[in-house]
MARDREN-440256 format. One record per residue (C-alpha): residue number from 1; residue in one letter; chain; z, x, y. Coordinates in Angstrom, 3 decimals, m for minus. Last residue first. Example, Ala and Ser with C-alpha at 12.3 -4.5 7.8 and 13.67 -1.06 7.14 Angstrom:
2
<site><marro>2</marro><voro>S</voro><mitor>A</mitor><pz>7.140</pz><px>13.670</px><py>m1.060</py></site>
<site><marro>1</marro><voro>A</voro><mitor>A</mitor><pz>7.800</pz><px>12.300</px><py>m4.500</py></site>
***
This chain:
107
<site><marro>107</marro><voro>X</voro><mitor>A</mitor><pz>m29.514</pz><px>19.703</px><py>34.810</py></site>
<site><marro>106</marro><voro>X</voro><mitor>A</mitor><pz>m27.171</pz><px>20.005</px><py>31.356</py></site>
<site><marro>105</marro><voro>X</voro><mitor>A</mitor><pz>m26.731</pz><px>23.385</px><py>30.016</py></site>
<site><marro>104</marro><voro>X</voro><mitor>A</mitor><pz>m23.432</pz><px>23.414</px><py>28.631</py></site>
<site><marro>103</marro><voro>X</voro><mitor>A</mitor><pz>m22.202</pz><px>25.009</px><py>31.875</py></site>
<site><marro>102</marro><voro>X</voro><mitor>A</mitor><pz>m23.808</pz><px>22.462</px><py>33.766</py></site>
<site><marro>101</marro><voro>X</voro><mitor>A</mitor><pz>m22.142</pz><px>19.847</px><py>32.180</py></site>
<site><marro>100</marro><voro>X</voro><mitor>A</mitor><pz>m18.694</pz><px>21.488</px><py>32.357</py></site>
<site><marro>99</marro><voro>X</voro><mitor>A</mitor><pz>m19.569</pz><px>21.722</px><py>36.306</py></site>
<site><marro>98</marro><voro>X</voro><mitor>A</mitor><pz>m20.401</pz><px>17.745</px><py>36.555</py></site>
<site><marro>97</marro><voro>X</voro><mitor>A</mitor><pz>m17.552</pz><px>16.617</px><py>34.815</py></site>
<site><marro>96</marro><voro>X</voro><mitor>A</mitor><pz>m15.215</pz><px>19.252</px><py>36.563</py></site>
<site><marro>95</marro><voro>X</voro><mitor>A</mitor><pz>m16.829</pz><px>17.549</px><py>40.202</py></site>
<site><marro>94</marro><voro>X</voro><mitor>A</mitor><pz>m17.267</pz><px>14.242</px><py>39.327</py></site>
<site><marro>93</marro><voro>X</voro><mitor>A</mitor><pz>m13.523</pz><px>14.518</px><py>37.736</py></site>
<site><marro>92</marro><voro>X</voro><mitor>A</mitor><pz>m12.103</pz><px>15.649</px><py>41.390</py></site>
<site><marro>91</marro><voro>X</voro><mitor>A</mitor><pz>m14.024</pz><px>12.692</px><py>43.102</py></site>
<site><marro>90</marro><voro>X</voro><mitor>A</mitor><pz>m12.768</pz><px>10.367</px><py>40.871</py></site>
<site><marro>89</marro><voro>X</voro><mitor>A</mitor><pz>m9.476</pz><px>11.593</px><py>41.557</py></site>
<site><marro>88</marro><voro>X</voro><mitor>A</mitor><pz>m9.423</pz><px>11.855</px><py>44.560</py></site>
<site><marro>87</marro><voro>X</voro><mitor>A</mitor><pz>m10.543</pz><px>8.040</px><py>44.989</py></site>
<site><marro>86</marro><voro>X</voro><mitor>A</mitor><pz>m7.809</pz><px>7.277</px><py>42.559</py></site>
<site><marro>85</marro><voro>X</voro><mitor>A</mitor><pz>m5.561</pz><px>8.818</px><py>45.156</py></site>
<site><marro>84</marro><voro>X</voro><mitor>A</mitor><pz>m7.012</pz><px>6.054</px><py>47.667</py></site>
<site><marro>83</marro><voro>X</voro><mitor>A</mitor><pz>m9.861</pz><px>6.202</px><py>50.369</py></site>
<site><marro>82</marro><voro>X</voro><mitor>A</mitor><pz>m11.110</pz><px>2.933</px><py>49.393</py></site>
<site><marro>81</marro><voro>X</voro><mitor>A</mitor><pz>m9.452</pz><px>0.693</px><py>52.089</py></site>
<site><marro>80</marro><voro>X</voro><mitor>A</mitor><pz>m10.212</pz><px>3.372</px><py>54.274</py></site>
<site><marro>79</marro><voro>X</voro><mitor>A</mitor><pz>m13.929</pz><px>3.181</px><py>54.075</py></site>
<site><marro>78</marro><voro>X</voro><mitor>A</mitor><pz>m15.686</pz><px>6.243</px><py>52.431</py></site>
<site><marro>77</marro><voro>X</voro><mitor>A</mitor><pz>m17.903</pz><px>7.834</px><py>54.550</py></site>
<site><marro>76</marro><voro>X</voro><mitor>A</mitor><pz>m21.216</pz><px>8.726</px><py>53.286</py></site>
<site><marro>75</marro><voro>X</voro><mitor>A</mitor><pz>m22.285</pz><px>11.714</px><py>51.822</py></site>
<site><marro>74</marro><voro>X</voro><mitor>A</mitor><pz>m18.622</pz><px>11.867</px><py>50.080</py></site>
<site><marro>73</marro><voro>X</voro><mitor>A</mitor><pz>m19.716</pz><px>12.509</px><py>46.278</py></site>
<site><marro>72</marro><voro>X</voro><mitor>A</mitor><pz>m17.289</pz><px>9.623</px><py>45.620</py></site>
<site><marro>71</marro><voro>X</voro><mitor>A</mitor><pz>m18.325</pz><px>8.018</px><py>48.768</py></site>
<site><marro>70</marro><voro>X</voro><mitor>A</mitor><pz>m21.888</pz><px>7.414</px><py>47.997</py></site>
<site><marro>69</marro><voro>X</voro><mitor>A</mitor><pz>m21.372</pz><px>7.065</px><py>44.592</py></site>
<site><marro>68</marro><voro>X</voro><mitor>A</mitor><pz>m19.706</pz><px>3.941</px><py>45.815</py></site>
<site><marro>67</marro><voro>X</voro><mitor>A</mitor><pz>m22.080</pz><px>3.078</px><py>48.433</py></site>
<site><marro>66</marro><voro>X</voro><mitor>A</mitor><pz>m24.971</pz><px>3.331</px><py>45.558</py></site>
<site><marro>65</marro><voro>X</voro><mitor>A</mitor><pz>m23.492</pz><px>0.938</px><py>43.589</py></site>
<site><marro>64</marro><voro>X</voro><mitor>A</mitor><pz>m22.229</pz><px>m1.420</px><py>45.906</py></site>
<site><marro>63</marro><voro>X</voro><mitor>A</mitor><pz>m18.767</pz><px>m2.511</px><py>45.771</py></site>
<site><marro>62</marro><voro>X</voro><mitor>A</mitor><pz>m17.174</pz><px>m4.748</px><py>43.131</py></site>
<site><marro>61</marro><voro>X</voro><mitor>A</mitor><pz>m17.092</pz><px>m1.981</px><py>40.776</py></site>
<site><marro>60</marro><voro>X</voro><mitor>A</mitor><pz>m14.587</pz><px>m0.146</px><py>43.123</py></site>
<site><marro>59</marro><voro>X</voro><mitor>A</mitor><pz>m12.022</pz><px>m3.267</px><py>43.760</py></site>
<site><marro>58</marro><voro>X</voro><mitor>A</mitor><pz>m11.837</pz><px>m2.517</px><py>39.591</py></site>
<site><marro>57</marro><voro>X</voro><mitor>A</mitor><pz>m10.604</pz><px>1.351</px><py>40.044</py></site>
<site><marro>56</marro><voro>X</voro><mitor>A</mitor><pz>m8.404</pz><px>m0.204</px><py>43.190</py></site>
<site><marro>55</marro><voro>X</voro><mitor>A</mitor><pz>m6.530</pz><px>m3.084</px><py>40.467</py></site>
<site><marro>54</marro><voro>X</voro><mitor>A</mitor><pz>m6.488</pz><px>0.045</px><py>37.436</py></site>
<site><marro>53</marro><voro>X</voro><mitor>A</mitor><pz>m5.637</pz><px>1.947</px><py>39.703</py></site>
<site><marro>52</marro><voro>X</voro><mitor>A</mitor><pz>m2.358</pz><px>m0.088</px><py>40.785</py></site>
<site><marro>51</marro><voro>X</voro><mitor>A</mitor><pz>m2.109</pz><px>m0.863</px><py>36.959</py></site>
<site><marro>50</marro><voro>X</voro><mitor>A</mitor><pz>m1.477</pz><px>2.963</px><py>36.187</py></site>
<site><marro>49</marro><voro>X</voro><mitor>A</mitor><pz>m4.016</pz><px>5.061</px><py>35.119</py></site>
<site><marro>48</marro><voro>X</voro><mitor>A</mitor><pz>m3.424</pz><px>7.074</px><py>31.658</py></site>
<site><marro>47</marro><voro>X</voro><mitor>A</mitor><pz>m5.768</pz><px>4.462</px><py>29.933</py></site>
<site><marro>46</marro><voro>X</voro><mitor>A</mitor><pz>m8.317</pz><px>5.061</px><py>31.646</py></site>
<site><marro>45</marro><voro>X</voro><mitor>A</mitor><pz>m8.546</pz><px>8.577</px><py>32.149</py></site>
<site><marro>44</marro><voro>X</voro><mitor>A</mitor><pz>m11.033</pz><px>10.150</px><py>29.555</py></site>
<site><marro>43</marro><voro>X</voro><mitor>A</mitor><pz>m13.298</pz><px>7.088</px><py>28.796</py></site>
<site><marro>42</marro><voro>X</voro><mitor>A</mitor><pz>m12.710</pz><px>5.547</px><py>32.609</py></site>
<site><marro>41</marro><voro>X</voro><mitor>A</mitor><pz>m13.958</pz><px>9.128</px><py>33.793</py></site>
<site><marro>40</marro><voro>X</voro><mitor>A</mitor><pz>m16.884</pz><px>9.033</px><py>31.298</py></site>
<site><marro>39</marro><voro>X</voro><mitor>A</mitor><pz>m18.022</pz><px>5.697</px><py>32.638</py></site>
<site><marro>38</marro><voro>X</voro><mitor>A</mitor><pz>m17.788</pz><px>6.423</px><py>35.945</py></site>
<site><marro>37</marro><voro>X</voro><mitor>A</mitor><pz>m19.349</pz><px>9.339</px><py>36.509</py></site>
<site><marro>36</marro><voro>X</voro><mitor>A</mitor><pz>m22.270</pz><px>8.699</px><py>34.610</py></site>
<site><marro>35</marro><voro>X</voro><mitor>A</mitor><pz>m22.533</pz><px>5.109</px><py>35.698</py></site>
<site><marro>34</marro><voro>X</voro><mitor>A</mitor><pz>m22.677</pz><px>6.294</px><py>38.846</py></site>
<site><marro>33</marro><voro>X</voro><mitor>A</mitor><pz>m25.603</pz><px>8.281</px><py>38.475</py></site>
<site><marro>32</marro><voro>X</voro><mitor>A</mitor><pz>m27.449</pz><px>5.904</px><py>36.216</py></site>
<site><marro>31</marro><voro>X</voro><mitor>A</mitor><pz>m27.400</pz><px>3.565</px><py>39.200</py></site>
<site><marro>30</marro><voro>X</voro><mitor>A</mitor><pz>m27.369</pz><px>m0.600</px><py>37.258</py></site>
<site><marro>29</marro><voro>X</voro><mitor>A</mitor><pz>m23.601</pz><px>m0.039</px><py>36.540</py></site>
<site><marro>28</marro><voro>X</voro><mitor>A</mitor><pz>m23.146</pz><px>m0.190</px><py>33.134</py></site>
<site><marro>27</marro><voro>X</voro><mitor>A</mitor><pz>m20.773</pz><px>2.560</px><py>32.211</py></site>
<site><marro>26</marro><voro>X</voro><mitor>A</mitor><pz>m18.300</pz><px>1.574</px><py>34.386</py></site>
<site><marro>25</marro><voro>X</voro><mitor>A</mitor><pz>m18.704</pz><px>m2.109</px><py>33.474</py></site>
<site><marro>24</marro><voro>X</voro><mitor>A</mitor><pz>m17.653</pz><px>m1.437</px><py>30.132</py></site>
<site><marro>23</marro><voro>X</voro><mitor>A</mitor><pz>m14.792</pz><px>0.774</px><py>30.753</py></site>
<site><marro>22</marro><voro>X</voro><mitor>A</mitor><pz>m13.679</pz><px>m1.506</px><py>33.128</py></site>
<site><marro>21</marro><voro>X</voro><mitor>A</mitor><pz>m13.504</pz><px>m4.853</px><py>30.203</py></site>
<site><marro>20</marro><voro>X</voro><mitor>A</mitor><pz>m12.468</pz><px>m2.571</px><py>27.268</py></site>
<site><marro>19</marro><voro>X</voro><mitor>A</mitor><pz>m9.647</pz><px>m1.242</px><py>29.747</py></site>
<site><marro>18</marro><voro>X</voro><mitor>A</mitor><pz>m8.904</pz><px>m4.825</px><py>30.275</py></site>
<site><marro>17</marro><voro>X</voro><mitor>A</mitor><pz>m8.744</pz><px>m6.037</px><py>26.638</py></site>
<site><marro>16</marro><voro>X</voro><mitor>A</mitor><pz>m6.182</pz><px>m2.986</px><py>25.699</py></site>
<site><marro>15</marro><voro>X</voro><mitor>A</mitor><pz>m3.958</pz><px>m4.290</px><py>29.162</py></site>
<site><marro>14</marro><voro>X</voro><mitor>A</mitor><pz>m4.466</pz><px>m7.731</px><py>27.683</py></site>
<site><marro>13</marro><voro>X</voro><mitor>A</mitor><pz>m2.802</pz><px>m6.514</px><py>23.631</py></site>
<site><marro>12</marro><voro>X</voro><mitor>A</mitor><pz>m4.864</pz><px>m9.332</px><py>21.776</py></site>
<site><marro>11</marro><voro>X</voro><mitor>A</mitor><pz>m5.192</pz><px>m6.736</px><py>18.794</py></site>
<site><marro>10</marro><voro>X</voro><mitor>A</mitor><pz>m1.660</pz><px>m5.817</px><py>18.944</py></site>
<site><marro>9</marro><voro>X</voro><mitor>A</mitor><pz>m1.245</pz><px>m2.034</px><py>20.062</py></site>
<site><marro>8</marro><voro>X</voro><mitor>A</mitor><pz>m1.030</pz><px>0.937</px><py>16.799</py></site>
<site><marro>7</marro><voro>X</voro><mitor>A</mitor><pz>2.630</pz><px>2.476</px><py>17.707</py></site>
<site><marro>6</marro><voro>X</voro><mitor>A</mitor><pz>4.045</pz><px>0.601</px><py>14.745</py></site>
<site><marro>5</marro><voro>X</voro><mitor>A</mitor><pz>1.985</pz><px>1.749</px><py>12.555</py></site>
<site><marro>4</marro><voro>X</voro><mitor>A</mitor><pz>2.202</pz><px>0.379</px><py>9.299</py></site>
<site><marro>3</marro><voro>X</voro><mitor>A</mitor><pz>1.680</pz><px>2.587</px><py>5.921</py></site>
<site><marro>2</marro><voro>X</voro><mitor>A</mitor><pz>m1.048</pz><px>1.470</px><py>3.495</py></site>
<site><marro>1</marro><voro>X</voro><mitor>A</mitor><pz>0.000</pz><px>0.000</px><py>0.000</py></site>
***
């Protein structure tokens, strides 16, 4: 007979559904650049970030696209609603993403 895990989360666990739901729409975005700095950094971070992120992570997707790559490579001023830590942070994993890509060989 298998062994239980009690650390495994309930199958209906909302905080489990919800990182499904924002990883999902990171990585779909409609801008393939966005998507692959958004989707990756909700893979990898996720489900470290604290509700408060996750509520300014999700006011992100509701902005355009190309505005919000915009202001996470910061060629376009990012408005102050949306200049958050998360905000640093994205911008910090664009820029490790992006370098370890490189370095592989990527571009």
């Amino acid at each position: 007979m298998a062994e239980h895990d009690a650390r495994a989360e309930p199958i209906n666990d909302p905080r489990r559904e919800r990182l499904g739901r924002l990883t999902f729409r990171a990585w779909r975005r409609g801008f393939r650049e966005a998507d692959l700095v958004l989707g990756p950094f909700m893979e990898a971070e996720g489900a470290a970030l604290p509700d408060s992120e996750l509520d300014a992570f999700e006011a992100l997707l509701a902005e355009d696209d190309h505005d919000l790559y915009a202001w996470i490579i910061e060629t376009k001023p990012t408005p102050a609603l949306h200049e958050t830590p998360l905000m640093a942070r994205l911008r910090t994993y664009m820029l490790t993403h992006v370098s370890a890509a490189v370095a592989e060989g990527a571009g």
